[in-house]
C-alpha positions as CSV (number, residue, x, y, z in Angstrom):
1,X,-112.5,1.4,8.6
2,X,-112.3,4.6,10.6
3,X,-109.6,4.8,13.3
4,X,-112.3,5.3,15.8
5,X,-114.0,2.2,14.5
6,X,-110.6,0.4,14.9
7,X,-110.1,1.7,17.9
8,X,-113.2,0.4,19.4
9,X,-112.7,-3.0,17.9
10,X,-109.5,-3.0,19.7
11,X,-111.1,-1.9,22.7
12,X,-114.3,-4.4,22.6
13,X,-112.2,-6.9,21.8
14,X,-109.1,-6.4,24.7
15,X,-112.1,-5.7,27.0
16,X,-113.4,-9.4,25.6
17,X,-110.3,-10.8,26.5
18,X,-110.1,-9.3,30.0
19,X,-113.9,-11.0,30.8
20,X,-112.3,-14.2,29.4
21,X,-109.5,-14.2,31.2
22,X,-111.3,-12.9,34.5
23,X,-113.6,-15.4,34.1
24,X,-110.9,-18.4,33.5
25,X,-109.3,-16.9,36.7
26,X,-112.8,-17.5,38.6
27,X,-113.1,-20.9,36.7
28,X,-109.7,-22.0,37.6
29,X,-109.9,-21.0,41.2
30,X,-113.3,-23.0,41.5
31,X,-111.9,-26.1,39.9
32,X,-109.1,-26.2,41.5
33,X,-110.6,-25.8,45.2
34,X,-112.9,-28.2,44.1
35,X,-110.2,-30.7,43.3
36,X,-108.6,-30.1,46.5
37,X,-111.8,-30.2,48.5
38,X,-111.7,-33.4,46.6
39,X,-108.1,-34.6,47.1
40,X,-108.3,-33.6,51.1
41,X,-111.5,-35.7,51.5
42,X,-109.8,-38.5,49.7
43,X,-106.7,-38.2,51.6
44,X,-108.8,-38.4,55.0
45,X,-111.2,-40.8,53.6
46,X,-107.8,-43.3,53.1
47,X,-106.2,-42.5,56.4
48,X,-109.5,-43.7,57.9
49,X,-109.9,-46.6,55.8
50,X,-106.3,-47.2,57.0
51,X,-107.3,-46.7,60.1
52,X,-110.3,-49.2,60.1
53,X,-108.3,-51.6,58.5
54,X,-105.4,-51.4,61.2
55,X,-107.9,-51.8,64.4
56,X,-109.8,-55.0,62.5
57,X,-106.5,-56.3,62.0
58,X,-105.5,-56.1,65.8
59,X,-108.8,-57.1,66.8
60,X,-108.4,-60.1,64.9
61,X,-104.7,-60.9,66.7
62,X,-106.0,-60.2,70.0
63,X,-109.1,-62.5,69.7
64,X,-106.3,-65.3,68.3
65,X,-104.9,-65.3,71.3
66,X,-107.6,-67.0,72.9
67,X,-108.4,-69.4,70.4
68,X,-110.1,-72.0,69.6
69,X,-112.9,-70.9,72.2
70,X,-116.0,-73.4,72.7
71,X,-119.0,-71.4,72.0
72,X,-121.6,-73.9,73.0
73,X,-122.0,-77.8,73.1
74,X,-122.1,-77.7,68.8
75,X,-119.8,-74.6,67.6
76,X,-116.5,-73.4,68.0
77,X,-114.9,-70.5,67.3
78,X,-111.9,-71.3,65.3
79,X,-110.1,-68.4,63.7
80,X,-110.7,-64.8,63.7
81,X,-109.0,-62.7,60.4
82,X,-109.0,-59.4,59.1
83,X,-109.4,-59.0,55.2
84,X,-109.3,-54.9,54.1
85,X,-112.3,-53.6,56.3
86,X,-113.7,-57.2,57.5
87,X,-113.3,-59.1,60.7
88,X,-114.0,-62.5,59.6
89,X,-115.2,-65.0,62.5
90,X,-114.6,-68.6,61.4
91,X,-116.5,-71.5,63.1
92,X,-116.8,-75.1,62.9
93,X,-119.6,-77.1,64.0
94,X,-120.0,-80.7,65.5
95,X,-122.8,-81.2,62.8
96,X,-122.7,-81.9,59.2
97,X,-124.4,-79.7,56.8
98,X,-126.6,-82.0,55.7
99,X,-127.6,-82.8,59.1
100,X,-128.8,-78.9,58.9
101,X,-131.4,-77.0,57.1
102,X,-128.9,-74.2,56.0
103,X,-131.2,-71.7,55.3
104,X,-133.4,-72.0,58.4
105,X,-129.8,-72.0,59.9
106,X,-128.5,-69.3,58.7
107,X,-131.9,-67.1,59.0
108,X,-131.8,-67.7,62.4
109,X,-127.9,-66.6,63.1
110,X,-128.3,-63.6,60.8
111,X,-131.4,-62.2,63.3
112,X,-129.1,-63.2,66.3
113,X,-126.2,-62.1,65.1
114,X,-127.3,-58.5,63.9
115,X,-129.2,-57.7,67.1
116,X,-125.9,-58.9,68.6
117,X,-123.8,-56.9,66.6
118,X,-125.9,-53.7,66.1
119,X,-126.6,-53.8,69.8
120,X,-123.2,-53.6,70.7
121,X,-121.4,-49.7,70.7
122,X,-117.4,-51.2,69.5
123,X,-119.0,-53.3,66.9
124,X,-121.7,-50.4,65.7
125,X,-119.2,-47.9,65.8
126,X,-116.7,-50.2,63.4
127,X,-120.0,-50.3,61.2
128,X,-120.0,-46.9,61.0
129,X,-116.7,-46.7,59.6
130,X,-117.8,-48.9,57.0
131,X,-116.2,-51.9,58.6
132,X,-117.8,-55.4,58.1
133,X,-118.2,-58.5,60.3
134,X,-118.8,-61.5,58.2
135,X,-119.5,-65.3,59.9
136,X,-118.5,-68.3,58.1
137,X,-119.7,-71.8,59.6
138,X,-118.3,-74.8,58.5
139,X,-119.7,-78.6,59.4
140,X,-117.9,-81.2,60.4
141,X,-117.6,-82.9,57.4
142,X,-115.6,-80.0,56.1
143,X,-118.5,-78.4,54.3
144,X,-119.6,-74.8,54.1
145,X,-122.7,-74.4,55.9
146,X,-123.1,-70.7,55.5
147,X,-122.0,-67.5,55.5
148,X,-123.2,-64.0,56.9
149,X,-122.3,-60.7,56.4
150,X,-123.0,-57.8,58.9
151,X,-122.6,-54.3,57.4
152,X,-124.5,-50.7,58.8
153,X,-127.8,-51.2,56.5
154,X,-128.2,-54.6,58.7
155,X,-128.8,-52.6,61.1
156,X,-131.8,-50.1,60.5
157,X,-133.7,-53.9,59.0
């Protein structure tokens, strides 16, 4: 091999390893604003998750306070928790469940309840954080009569 033929070779291939390493440059810069596009939106998608899961949890204290609370001549309201992203509503009823036709039953609450819920701004507005309201009725022999869960998709059904 000639020394110009070396020469380019050692040219073609320094000039190789500049692209490459140009190009890793370009790669590593993409990557790594895409991972910290990625870690910010995490980070802010936790501090509003922590966020949500703080204002469920004082709603459910404040709405403790006036417990148990007669919400008509069968049901009563009688404890109000948070779980993560969920306000949970629990009720008792003066009926049994088999004194019930639970589906019927809870067909009927789930329309009442989402127009309730998806009518009113707080509640919507919790929905749009991804928060949950979920309604558990129990009879009053002790049984589970039903449960609904609220979430945003409820609410353009």
């Amino acid at each position: 091999m000639t020394k110009f033929a070396k020469y380019l070779l050692y040219a073609g291939m320094g000039l190789a390893a500049l692209v490459v390493f140009a190009l890793s440059g370009q790669i590593g810069k993409f990557v790594g604003r895409t991972v910290g596009e990625t870690t910010v939106e995490n980070y802010q998608e936790g501090k509003q998750e922590a966020f949500l899961e703080k204002g469920q949890a004082m709603a459910a204290a404040e709405a403790r306070k006036q417990l148990p609370m007669r919400i008509d001549e069968i049901t009563t309201l009688q404890s109000v928790l948070s779980a993560g992203k969920a306000l949970i509503y629990n009720y008792r009823m003066s009926l049994k469940k088999s004194d019930l036709d639970t589906n019927k039953f809870i067909a009927e609450m789930k329309k009442t309840l989402v127009h309730n819920v998806c009518q009113q701004k707080q509640m919507k507005s919790i929905l749009n954080l991804g928060g949950v309201y979920k309604y558990v009725y129990m009879g009053a022999d002790g049984l589970i009569i039903g449960e609904i869960t609220i979430a945003l998709a409820d609410c353009s059904s």
